[in-house]
C-alpha positions in Angstrom: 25.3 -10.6 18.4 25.6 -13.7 19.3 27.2 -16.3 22.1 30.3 -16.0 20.2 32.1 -12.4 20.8 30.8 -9.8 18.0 33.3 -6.8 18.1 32.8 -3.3 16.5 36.1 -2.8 17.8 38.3 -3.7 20.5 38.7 -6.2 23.3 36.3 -6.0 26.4 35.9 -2.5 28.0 36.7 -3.1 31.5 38.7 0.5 31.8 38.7 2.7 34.2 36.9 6.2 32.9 40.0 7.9 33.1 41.6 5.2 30.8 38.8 6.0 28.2 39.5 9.3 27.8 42.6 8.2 26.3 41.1 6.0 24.3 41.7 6.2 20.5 37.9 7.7 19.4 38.2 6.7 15.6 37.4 3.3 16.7 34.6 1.5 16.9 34.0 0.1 20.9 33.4 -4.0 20.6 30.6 -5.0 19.7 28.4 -7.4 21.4 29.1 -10.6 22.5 26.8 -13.7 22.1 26.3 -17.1 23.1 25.8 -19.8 20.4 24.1 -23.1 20.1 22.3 -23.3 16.3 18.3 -23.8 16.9 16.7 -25.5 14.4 13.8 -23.8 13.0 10.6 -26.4 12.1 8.2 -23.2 10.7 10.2 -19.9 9.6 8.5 -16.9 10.7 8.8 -13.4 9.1 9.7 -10.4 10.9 7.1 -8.4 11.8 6.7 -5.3 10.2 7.4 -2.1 12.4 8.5 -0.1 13.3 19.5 28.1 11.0 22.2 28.4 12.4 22.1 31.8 13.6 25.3 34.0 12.4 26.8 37.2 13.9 25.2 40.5 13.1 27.5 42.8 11.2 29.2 45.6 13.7 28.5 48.8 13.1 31.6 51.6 13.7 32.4 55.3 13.0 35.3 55.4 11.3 36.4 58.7 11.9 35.6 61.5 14.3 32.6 63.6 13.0 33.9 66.3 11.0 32.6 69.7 12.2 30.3 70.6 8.8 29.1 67.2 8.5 28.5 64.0 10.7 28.5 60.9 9.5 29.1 57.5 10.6 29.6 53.9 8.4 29.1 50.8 8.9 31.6 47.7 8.0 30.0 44.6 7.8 32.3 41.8 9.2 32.4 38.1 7.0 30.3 36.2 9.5 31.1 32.4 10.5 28.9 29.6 10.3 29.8 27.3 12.7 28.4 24.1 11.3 27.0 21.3 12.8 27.4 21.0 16.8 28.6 17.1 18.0 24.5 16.8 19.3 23.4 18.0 15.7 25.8 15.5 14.0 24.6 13.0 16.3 20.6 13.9 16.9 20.0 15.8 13.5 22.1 13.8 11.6 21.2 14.5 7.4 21.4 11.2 7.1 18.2 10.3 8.9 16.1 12.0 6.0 17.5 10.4 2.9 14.6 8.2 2.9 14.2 4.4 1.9 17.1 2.5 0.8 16.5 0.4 -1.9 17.3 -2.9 -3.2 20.4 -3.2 -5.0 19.4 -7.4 -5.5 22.5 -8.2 -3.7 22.7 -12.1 -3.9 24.8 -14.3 -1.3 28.3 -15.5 -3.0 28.2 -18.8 -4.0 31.2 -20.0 -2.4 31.0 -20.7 1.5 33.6 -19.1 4.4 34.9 -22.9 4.6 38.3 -21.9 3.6 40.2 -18.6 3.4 39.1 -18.5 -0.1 35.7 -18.7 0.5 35.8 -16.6 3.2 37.3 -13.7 1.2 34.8 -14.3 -1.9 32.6 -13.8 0.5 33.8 -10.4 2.0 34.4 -9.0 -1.9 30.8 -9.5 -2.6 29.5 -8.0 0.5 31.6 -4.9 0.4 30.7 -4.4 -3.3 26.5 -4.4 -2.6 26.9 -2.3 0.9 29.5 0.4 -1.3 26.4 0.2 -4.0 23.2 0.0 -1.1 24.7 2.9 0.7 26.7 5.4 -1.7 23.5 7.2 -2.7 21.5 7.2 0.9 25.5 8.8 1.5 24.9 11.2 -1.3 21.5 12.1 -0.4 22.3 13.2 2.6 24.6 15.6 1.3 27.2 13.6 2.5 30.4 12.6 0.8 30.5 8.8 0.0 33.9 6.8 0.7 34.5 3.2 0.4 36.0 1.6 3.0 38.8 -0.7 2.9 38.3 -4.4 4.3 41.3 -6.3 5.9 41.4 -9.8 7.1 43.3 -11.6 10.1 43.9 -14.8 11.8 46.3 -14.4 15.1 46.5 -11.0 15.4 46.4 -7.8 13.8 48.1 -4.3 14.1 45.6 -1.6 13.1 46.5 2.9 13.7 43.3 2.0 16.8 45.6 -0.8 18.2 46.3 -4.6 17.9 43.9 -7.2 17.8 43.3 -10.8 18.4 40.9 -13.4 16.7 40.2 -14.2 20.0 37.9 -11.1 19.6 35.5 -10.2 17.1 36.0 -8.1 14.3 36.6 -4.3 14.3 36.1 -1.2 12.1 38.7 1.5 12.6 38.0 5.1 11.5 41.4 6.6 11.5 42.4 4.4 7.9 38.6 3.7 6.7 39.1 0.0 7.5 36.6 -3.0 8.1 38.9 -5.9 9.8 37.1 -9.6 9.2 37.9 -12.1 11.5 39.0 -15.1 9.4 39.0 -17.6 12.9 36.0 -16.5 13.8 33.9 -17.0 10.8 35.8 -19.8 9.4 35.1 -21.5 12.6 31.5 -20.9 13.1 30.9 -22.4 9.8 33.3 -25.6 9.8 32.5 -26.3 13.6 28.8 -27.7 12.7 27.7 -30.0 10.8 24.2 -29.7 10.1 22.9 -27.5 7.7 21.2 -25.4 9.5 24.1 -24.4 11.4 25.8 -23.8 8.7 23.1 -21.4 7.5 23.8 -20.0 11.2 27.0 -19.3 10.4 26.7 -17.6 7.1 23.6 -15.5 8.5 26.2 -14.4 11.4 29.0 -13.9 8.4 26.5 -11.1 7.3 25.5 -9.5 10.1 28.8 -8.7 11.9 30.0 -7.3 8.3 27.1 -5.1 7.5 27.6 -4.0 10.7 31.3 -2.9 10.8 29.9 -1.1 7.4 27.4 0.5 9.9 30.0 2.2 11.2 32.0 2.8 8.4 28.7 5.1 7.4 29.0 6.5 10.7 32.4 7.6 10.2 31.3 9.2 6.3 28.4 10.8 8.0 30.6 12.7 11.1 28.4 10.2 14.0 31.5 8.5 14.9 34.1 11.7 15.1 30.8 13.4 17.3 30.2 10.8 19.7 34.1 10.2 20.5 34.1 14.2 21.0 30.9 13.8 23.2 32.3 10.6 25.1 35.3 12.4 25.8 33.7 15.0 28.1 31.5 12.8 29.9 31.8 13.3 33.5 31.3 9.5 34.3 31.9 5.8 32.9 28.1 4.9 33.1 27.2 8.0 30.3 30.4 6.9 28.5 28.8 3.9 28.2 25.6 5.0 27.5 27.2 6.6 24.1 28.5 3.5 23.4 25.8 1.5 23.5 23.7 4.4 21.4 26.4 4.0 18.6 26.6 0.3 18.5 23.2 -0.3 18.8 22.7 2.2 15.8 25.3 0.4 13.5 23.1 -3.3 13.8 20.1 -1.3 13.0 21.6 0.3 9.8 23.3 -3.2 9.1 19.6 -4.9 8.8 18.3 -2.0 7.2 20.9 -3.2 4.3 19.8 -6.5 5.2 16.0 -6.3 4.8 16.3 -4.0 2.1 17.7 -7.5 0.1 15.7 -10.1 2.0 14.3 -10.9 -1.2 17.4 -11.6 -3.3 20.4 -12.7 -0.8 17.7 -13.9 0.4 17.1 -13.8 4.0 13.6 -16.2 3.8 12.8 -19.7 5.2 15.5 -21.1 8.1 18.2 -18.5 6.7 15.4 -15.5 8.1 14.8 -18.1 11.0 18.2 -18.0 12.1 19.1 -14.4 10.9 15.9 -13.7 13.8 17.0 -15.9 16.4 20.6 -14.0 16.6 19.7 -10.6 16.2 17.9 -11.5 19.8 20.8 -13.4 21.4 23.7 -11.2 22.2 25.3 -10.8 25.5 26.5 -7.9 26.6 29.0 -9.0 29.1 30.4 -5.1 29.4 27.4 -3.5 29.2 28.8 -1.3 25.7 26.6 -2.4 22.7 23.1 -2.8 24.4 21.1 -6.1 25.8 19.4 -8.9 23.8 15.8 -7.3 23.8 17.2 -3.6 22.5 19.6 -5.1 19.9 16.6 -7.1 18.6 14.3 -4.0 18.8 17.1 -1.4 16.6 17.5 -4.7 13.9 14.1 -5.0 13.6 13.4 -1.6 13.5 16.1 -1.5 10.6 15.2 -4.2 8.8 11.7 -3.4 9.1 11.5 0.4 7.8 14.7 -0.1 5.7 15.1 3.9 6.1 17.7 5.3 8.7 15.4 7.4 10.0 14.3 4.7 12.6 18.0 4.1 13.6 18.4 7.3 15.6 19.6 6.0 18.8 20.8 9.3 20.2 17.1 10.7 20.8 15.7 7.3 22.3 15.2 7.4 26.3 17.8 5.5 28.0 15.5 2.8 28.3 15.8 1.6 24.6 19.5 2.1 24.7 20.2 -0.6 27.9 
């Protein structure tokens, strides 16, 4: 989300289609990129508020030839299969989009600050812990069944089962281990490169963001979105609907990050130049490869997240195309 390069994934998408359909699905695409200079904020302003599967029919067969004193036929009713979900349902009808409200869980903001490695991991521990308690029973509500996800960190590079990265990137979620990898460069950087405070408030608010957002799509993964859309991406007849998809799943994981995150405004808290700032990135985010949605439809999803606090406003799959540029 903002000037500095926010992955959910990988490095830039500039493949060919063909190239994607190799792609390794049970990762998350990269996220958006953004361009960064720290605005100060003279009057904080608060965000305003928002926004049967049918079955076989049992076969009927005679079983023997009719006999010639009496005729009689039976029938043998065959198990019959329920199919489950199709991708679209898992995607459009997802169960998680009625489990309602999430609630507070009072997560407060670590003390310690990402200047150091130290700080930096503090600061990941305490996240993980209030998204794995914010989301485990929206999970379970949904009938769903809730699995933590693991959190790596790396400076240089990184070998992952979806690849190696670079902290020349942003960070990435990977489905195929259940892993969020933090970018230790990145956010160490953002928060030792300025000196005022308010950049510094910048660069926690960021810090927040682009990990409730991998966690987005660590929920994705629980709740079968991702495995669907890398099965619907796959037999896409053309790069621009490809994209389309991935700008629908990306976009989806910032709007269930700020659901998490307005759903603790209060304690963290996200209020005065920390909400100022949290605002003014949310709506600054370049998408260079046109994969995780422009400035003014990242802001719309977060706000619409942050807003309702319920992931029923997050369903990117059935917006028009429009809301999904």
């Amino acid at each position: 989300m903002l000037l500095f390069v926010l992955v959910v994934g990988v490095t830039a998408l500039k493949v060919v289609s063909s190239a994607l359909k190799g792609h390794d699905s049970s990762y998350a695409e990269p996220t958006t990129t953004s361009s960064y200079s720290p605005t100060v904020s003279t009057q904080p302003t608060e965000a305003p508020s928002t926004a049967n599967v049918p079955t076989a029919q049992p076969t009927t067969a005679t079983t023997q030839p009719p006999r010639p004193t009496a005729s009689r036929s039976t029938t043998t009713s065959r198990p019959t299969t329920n199919p489950g979900p199709t991708d679209s349902d898992l995607v459009l009808k997802n169960s998680l989009y009625r489990a309602g409200v999430m609630r507070s869980v009072r997560c407060r903001e670590s003390s310690a600050r990402p200047s150091t490695v130290a700080g930096a991991k503090a600061n990941y521990r305490n996240l993980v812990g209030c998204l794995n308690r914010a989301w485990a029973p929206m999970v379970a509500k949904a009938g769903g069944r809730f699995r933590a996800p693991n959190v790596l960190v790396f400076s240089g590079s990184v070998s992952s089962p979806c690849g190696t990265h670079y902290d020349s990137n942003p960070p990435f979620f990977c489905g195929t281990n259940d892993t969020i990898y933090m970018n230790l460069t990145e956010d160490m950087g953002n928060y030792n490169r300025y000196p005022q405070s308010y950049q510094k408030i910048w660069a926690r608010m960021w810090m927040l963001h682009q990990f409730a957002h991998e966690y987005g799509h660590h929920v994705q993964n629980n709740m079968g979105i991702l495995q669907a859309y890398a099965r619907i991406r796959y037999e896409r007849p053309n790069y621009a609907m490809e994209l389309q998809d991935s700008r629908r799943l990306e976009l989806q994981a910032s709007c269930f990050s700020d659901i998490f995150i307005g759903a603790n405004r209060n304690s963290y808290p996200v209020t005065g130049q920390a909400q100022y700032q949290w605002r003014w990135l949310i709506g600054h985010v370049t998408d260079l490869n046109n994969d995780h949605g422009d400035a003014n439809n990242h802001q719309y999803w977060a706000l619409r997240g942050y807003n309702a606090r319920d992931p029923r406003v997050c369903n990117t799959w059935a917006a028009s195309a429009a809301k999904v540029q």
